[in-house]
C-alpha positions in Angstrom: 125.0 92.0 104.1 125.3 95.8 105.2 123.3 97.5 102.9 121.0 100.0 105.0 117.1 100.0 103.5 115.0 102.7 104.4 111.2 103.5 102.8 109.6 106.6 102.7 106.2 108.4 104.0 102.9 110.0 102.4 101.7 111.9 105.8 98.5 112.3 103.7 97.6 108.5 104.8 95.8 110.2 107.9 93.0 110.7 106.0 91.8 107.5 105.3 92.9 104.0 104.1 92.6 105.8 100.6 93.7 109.0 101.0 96.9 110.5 99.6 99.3 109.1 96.3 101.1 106.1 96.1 103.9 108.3 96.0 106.8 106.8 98.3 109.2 104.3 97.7 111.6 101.8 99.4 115.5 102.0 98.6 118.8 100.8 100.0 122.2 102.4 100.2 124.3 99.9 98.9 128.7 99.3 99.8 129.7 101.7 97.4 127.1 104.2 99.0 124.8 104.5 95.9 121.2 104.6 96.5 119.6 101.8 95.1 115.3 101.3 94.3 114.0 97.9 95.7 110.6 98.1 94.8 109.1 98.6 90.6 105.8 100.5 92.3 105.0 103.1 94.9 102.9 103.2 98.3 101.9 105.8 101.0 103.7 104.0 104.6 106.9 102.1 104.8 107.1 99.9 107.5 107.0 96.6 109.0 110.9 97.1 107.4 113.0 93.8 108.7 114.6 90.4 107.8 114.6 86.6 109.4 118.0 85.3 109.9 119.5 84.2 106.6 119.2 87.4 105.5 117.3 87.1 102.1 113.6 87.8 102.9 112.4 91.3 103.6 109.3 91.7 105.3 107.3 95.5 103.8 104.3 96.5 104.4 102.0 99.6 103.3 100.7 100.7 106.8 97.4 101.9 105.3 97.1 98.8 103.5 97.0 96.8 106.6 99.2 93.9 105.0 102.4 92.6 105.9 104.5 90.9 102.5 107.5 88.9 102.2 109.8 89.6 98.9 112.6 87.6 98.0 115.8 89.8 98.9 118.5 90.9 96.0 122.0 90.4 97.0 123.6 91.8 94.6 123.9 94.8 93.6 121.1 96.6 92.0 118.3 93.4 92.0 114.7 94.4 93.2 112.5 92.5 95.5 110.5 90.0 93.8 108.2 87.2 94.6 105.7 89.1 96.8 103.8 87.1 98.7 100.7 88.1 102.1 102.5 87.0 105.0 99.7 88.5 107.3 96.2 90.8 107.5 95.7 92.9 110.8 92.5 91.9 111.6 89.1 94.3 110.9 88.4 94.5 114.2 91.5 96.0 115.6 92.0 99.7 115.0 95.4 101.1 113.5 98.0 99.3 111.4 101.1 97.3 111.5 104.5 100.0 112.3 107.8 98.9 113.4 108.7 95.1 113.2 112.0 92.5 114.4 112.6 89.1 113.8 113.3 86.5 116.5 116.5 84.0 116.0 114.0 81.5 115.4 112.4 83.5 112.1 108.6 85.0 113.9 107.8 88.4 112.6 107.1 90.7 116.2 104.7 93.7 115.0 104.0 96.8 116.7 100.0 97.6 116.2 100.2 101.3 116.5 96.2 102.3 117.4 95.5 98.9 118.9 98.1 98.8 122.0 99.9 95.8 121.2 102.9 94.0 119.5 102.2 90.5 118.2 103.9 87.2 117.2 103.0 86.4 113.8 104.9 82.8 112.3 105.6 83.9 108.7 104.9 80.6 107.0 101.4 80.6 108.3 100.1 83.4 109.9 99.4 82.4 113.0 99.3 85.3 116.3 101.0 83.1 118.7 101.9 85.7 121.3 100.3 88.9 122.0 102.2 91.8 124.3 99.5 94.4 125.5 100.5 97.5 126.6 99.2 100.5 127.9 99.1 102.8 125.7 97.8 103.0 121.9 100.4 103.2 120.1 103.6 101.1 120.2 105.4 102.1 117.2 108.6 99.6 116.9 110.3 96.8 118.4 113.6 95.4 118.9 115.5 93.0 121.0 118.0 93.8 123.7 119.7 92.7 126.9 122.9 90.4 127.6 121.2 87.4 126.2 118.7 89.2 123.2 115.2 87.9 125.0 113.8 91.0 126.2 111.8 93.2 123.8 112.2 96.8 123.5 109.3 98.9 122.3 109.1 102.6 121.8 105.6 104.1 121.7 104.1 107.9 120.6 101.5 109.9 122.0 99.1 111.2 123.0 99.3 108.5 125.7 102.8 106.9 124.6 106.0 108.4 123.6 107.4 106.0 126.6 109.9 103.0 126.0 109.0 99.6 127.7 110.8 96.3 128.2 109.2 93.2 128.1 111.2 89.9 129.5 110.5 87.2 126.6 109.3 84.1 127.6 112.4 81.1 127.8 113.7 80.2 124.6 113.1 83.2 122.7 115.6 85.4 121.6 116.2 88.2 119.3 119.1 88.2 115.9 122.3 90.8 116.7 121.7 94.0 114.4 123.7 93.7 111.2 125.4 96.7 110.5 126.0 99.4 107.8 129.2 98.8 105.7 131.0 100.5 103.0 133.8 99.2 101.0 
């Protein structure tokens, strides 16, 4: 649709899953290039900030929360996200939180596990891991496809161990979703 969303950050997260205010929010810059609220509450980490390919989902999540949601997508111009709804839980036993995510052409959520060294295929609808990419180094921090044909991964990483960028060939049959872009009337 060409709307560009972006959230903000509480760097005050990095003292614990319940440090720092919810004091962040998630907007959009709409056509007419007038900055537009999506969300009625506030949080400390915006990421996990993508959509499947009809365009009206967005998948949010709270980093220190450790949940990835689903809201129903306005179209028009100044709707909010409604319906929220747990599209996944990292798991207790892996260190971190969720970061950068894509979606694939065939609607899976990829998430980069910054702290636990991975990115992982996660079906929306049911929450299944279906594909795990290890890498490395701790902490992958985004995804996104690339390549002639959209089926190799790119992930970007930080340090102390990271701050590299690695491809990955996806396995046949999966592909990425060409990056909308930015428009103003």
């Amino acid at each position: 649709q060409g709307r560009f969303v972006f959230g903000m950050y509480n760097q005050y997260h990095r003292a614990g899953s319940s440090a720092g205010d919810n004091n962040a929010g998630l907007y959009r810059i709409n056509e007419y290039l007038e900055v537009e609220p999506l969300l009625d509450y506030k949080f400390r980490v915006s990421n996990c900030i993508c959509f499947p390919p009809q365009g009206n989902i967005i998948y949010f999540c709270d980093t220190p929360t450790r949940k990835v949601y689903a809201f129903d997508y306005p179209v028009h111009r100044g709707g909010q996200l409604s319906n929220r709804r747990l599209v996944w839980t990292m798991p207790p036993n892996l260190p971190g939180g969720p970061d950068g995510a894509q979606v694939d052409a065939e609607g899976y959520l990829w998430i980069a596990l910054t702290g636990a060294g991975r990115v992982v295929r996660v079906n929306p609808a049911t929450s299944v891991v279906d594909i795990v990419v290890h890498l490395p180094v701790k902490s992958p921090t985004s995804c996104t496809f690339g390549g002639p044909n959209l089926d190799e991964l790119f992930i970007t990483t930080r340090g102390p161990d990271g701050g590299g960028l690695y491809r990955v060939k996806m396995p046949y049959g999966i592909k990425g979703l060409p990056e909308p872009e930015f428009r103003v009337l």
